[in-house]
C-alpha atoms as a printed R data frame, in Angstrom:
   type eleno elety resid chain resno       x       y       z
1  ATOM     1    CA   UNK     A     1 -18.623 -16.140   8.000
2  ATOM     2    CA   UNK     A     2 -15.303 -15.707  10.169
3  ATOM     3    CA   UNK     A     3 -15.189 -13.118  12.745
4  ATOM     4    CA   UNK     A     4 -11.432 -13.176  12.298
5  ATOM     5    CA   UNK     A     5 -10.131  -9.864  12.212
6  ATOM     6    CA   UNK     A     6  -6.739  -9.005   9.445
7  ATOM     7    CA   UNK     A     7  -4.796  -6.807  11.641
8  ATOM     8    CA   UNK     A     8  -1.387  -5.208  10.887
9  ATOM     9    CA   UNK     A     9   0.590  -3.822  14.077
10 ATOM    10    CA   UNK     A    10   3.665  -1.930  11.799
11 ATOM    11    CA   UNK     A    11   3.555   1.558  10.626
12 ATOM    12    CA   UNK     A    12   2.974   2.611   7.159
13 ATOM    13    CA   UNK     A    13   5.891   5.314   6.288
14 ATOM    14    CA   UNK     A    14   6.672   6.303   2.949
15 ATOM    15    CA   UNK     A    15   5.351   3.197   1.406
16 ATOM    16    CA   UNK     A    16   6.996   0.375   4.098
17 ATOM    17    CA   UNK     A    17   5.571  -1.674   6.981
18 ATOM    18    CA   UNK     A    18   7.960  -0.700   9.899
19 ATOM    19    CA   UNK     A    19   7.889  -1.311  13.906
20 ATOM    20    CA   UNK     A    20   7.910   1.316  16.176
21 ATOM    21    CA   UNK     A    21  11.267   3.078  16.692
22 ATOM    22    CA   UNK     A    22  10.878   2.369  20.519
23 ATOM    23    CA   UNK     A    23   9.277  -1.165  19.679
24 ATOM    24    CA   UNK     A    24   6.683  -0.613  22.326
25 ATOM    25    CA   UNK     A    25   2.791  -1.851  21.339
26 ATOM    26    CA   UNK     A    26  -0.510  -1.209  22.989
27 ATOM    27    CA   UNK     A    27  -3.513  -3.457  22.856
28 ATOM    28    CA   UNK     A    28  -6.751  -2.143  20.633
29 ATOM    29    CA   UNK     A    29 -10.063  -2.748  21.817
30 ATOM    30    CA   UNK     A    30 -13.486  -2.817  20.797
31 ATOM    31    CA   UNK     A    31 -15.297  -0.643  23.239
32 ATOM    32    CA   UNK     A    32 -18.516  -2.194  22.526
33 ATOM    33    CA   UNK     A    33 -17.655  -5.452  24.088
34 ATOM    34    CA   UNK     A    34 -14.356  -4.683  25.704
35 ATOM    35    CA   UNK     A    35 -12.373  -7.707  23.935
36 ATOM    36    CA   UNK     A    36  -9.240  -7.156  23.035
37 ATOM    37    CA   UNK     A    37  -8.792  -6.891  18.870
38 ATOM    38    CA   UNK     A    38  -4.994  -6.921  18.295
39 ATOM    39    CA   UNK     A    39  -2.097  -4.874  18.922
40 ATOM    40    CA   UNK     A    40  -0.870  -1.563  17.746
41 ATOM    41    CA   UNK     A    41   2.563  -0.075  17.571
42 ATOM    42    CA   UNK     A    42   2.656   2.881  19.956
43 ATOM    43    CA   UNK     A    43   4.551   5.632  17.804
44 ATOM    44    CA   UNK     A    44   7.235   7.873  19.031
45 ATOM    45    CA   UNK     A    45   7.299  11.850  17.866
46 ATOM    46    CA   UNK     A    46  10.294  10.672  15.849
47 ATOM    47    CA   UNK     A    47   7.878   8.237  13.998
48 ATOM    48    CA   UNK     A    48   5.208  10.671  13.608
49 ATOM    49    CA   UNK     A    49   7.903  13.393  12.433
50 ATOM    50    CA   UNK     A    50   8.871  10.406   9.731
51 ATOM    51    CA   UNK     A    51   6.050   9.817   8.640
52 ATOM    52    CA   UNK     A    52   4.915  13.744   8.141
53 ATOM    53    CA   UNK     A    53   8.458  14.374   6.564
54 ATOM    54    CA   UNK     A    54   7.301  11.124   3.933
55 ATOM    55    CA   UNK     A    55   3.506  12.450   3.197
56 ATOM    56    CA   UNK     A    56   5.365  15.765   2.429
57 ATOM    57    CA   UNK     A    57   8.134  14.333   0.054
58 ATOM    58    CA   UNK     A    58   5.322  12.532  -1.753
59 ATOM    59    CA   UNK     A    59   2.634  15.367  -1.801
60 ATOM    60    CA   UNK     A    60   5.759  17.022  -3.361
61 ATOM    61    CA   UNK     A    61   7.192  14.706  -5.631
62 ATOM    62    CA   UNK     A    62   4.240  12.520  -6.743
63 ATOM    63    CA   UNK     A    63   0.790  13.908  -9.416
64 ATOM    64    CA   UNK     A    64  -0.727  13.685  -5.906
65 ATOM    65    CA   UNK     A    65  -0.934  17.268  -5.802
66 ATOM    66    CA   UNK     A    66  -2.208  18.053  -9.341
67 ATOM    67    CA   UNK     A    67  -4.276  15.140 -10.383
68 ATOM    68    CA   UNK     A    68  -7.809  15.021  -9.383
69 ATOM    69    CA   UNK     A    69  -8.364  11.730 -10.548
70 ATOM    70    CA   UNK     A    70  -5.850   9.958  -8.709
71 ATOM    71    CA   UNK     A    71  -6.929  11.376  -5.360
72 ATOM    72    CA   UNK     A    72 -10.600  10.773  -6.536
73 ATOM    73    CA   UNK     A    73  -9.397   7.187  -6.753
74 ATOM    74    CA   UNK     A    74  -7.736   6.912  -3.759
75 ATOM    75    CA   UNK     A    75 -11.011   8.291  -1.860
76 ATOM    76    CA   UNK     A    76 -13.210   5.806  -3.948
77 ATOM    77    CA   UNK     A    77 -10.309   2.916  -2.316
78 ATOM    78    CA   UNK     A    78 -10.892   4.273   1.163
79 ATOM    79    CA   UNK     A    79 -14.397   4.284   0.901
């Protein structure tokens, strides 16, 4: 069994992988152990403000909002 860890250090905003609009990253660790896992990119406000302004435009423009089975099934994914 690999201990190998998939990691992904872009952003996930309104559907695309994208780096940090100041292109800084911060290392993630386990807290258990204190080994370092990967890297993460350290958002800006403007990314965060992107990425609220994209949930909204989809909430608004998607069957996100009205269909209980597709959230139901994007739950069951999380899960």
């Amino acid at each position: 069994m690999s201990t190998e860890l998939w990691h992904e250090e872009r952003l996930l905003i309104g559907g695309d992988l994208v780096g940090a609009e100041a292109g800084a990253t911060y290392p993630t660790v386990d807290p258990s152990t204190g080994d370092e896992l990967g890297t993460a990119s350290d958002a800006t406000v403007d990314d965060a403000g992107r990425a609220v302004a994209a949930a909204r435009r989809a909430f608004d423009s998607t069957a996100w909002a009205t269909d209980r089975d597709l959230r139901l099934h994007g739950l069951r994914q999380l899960h």
